[in-house]
Legacy VTK file of the C-alpha trace (Angstrom):
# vtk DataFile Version 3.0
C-alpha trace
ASCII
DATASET POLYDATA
POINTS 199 float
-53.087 86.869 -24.859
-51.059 84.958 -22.733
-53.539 85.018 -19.861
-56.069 83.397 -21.738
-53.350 81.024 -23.138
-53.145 79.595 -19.732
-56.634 79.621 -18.760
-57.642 77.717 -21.871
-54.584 75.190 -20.978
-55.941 74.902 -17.612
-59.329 74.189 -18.373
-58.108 70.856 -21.019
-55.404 70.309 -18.517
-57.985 68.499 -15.759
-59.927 66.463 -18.895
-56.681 64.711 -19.886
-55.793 63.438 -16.310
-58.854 63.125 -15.002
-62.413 62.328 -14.582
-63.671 66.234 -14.154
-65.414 67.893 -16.941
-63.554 70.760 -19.343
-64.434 72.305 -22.291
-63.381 69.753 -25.028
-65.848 66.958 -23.565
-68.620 69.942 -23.280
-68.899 69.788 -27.092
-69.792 65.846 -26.694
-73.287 65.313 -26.103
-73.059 62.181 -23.834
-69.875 62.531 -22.471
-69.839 65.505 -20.288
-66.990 63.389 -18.319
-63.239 62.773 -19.614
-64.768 59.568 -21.178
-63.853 60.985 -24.698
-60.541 61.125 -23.554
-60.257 57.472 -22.173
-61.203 56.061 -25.525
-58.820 57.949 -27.571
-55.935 57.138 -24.955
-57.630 53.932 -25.406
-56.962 53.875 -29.715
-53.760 55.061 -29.095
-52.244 52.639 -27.169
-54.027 49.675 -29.580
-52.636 51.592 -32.200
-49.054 51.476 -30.060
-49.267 47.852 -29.469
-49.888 47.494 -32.862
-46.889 48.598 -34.546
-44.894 47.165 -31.734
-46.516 43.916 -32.440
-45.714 44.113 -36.305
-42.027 45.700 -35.555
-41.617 42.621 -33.952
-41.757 40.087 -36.773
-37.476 40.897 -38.415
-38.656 40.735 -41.924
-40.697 44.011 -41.066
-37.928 45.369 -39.197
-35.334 44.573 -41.844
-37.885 46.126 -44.442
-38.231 49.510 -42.615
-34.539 49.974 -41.896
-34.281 50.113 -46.002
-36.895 52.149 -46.159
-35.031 54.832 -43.720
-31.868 54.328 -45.380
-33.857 55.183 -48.899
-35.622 58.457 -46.963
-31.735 59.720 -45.837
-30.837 58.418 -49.106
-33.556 61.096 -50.470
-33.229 63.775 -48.379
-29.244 63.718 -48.558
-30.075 64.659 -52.286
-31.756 67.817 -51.863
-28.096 69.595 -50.382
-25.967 67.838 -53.446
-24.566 71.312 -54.722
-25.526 72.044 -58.522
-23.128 70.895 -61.428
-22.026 68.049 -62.987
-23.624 65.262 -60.633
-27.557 66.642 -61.303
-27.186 66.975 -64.555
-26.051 63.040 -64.707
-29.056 62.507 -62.320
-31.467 64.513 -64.081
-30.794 62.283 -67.396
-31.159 59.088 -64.919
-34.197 60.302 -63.393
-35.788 61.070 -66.728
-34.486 57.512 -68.359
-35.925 55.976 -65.372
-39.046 57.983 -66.026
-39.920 56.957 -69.553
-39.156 52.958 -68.792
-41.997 53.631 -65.787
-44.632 55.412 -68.146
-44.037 52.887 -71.003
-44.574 50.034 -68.559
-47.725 51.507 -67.073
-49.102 52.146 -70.809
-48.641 48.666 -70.870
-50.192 47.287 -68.381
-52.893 49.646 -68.923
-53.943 48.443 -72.651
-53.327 44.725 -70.930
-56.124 45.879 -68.430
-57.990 47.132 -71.192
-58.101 44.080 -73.404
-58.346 41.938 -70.393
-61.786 43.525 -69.405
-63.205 43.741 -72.716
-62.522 40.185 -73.595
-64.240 39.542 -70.254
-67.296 41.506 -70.584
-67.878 40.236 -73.755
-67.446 36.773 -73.105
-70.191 37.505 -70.482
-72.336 38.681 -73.122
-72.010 36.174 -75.727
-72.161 33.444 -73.118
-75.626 34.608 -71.261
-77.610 35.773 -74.347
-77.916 39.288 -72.776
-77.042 42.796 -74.874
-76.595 44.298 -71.118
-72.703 43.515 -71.171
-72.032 45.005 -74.888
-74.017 48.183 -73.436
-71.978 48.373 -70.203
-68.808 48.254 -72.423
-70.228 50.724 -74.609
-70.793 53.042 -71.738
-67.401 52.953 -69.807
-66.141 53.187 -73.217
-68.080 56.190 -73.681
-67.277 57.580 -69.982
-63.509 57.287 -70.768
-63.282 59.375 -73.853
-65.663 62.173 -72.222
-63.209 62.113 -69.019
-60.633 62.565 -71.464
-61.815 65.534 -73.429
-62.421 66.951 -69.695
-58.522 66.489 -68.762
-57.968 68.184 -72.167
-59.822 70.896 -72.027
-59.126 71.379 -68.127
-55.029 71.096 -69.306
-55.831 73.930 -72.352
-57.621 76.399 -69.465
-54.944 76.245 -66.928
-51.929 75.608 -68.512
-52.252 77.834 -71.204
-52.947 81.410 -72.245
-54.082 82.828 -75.209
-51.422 84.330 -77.077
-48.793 82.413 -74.946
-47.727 78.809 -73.545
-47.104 77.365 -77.355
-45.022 74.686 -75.819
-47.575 73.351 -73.617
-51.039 74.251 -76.529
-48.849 72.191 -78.836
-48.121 69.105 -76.434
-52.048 68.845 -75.762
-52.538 69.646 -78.974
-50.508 66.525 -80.022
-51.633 64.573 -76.949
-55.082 64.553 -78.353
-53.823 64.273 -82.402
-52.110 60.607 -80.837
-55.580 59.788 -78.745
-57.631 59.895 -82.059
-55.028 58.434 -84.471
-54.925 55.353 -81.715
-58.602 55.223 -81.778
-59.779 55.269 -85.398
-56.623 52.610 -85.893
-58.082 50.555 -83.335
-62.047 50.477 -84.433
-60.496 50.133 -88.574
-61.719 46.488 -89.940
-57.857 45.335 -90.786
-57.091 45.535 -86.781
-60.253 43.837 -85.538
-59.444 41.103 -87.950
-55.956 40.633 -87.389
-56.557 41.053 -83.770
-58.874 38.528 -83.578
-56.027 36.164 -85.588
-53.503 36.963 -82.705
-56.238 36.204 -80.078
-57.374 32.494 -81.816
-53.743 31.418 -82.475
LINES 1 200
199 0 1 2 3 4 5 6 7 8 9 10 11 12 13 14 15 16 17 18 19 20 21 22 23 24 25 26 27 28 29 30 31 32 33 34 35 36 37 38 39 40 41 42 43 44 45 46 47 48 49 50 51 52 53 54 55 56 57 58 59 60 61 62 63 64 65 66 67 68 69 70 71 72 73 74 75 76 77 78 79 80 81 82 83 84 85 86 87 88 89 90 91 92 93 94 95 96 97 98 99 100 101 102 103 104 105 106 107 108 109 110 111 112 113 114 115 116 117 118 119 120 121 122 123 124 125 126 127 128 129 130 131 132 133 134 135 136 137 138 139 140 141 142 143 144 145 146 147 148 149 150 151 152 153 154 155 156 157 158 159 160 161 162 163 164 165 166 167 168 169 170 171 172 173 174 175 176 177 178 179 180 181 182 183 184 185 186 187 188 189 190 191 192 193 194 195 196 197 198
C-alpha cells in the first residue's frame, strides 16, 4: 500500500514542477504536457493577488478583523459549560429569532404587494390580459409549492401514530395559510385596501 503510495506521488510529483508528462495531464486531451498545471498555478496566483489587492484597501481590512473577532466570538461559545448563562442565551437567541422572522414576513408581503401592484399596472397600462395571467400563474405556482413543503413536512417529520407536536404545528401552519388567504381575496379587504392605496 505504501509502495504504490509513493509511486503514484512520484508520477504527479514531475507534472507539478515540470514540463514532463504524468498521469493527471494524461486524462486531458490536449495537454499531454504540465500545461494544465501552469494555468491553475496561473488562477491561483490571480486569485492571490486578488485578495491581496482587496486586503489592501483598510476599510476591508478593518471589516474582516470584526468578522474574526465575531468567528472566535462564535466558536468561544460552543465550550461555555451548561447552566445558567445558556439558558439566558437560549431566551436571547430565540427573542432575537422571532424579531428576524417577523421582519422577513414583512418584507416579504412588501415584496408581494410591490410586484402585484407592478404587474398590474403593466396590464392596465398596455391593454394586454398577459400580465393578469402571469400573476395568476405565479400566484398559482406559490400555493402548489406550498402544499408540496406541507405535505413533504407531514412525510418526514411525522409518523403515523406519533410526532403530534410537529402534525399539529403543520396542521396549524396550513389552518393560518388559508385563513390569510380567503381574508385577503374577501370584498371588504380589496375595498379597504384599495382606500389605503388611493389615500
Amino acid at each position: 500500500m505504501g509502495c504504490r503510495l509513493v509511486t503514484t506521488l512520484s508520477n504527479w510529483i514531475p507534472c507539478l514542477c515540470s514540463s514532463a508528462p504524468c498521469l493527471v495531464c494524461s486524462c486531458c486531451p490536449t495537454g499531454r504536457t504540465s500545461i494544465v498545471t501552469r494555468l491553475v498555478y496561473t488562477t491561483i496566483l490571480l486569485l492571490g493577488t486578488t485578495v491581496a489587492g482587496i486586503m489592501l484597501v483598510p476599510a476591508v481590512e478593518d471589516q474582516l478583523r470584526k468578522f474574526g473577532g465575531l468567528v472566535a466570538i462564535m466558536v468561544g461559545a460552543f465550550y461555555i459549560p451548561e447552566g445558567h448563562f445558556s439558558r439566558v442565551s437560549f431566551g436571547i437567541g430565540s427573542a432575537g429569532a422571532f424579531c428576524f422572522i417577523l421582519t422577513e414576513l414583512v418584507l416579504l408581503v412588501d415584496f408581494g404587494n410591490s410586484w402585484n401592484e407592478s404587474w398590474l399596472k403593466r396590464s392596465e397600462e398596455g391593454g394586454s390580459r398577459c400580465w393578469y395571467f402571469a400573476l395568476l400563474s405565479v400566484t398559482c405556482l406559490n400555493y402548489v409549492l406550498s402544499l408540496t413543503t406541507a405535505i413533504l413536512c407531514y412525510v418526514f417529520y411525522t409518523t403515523v401514530d406519533g410526532c403530534i407536536e410537529n402534525k399539529f404545528v403543520i396542521s396549524f401552519n396550513i389552518l393560518i395559510c388559508v385563513v390569510a388567504s380567503l381574508i385577503s381575496v374577501h370584498p371588504k379587504i380589496q375595498v379597504s385596501i384599495l382606500q389605503i392605496l388611493i389615500s
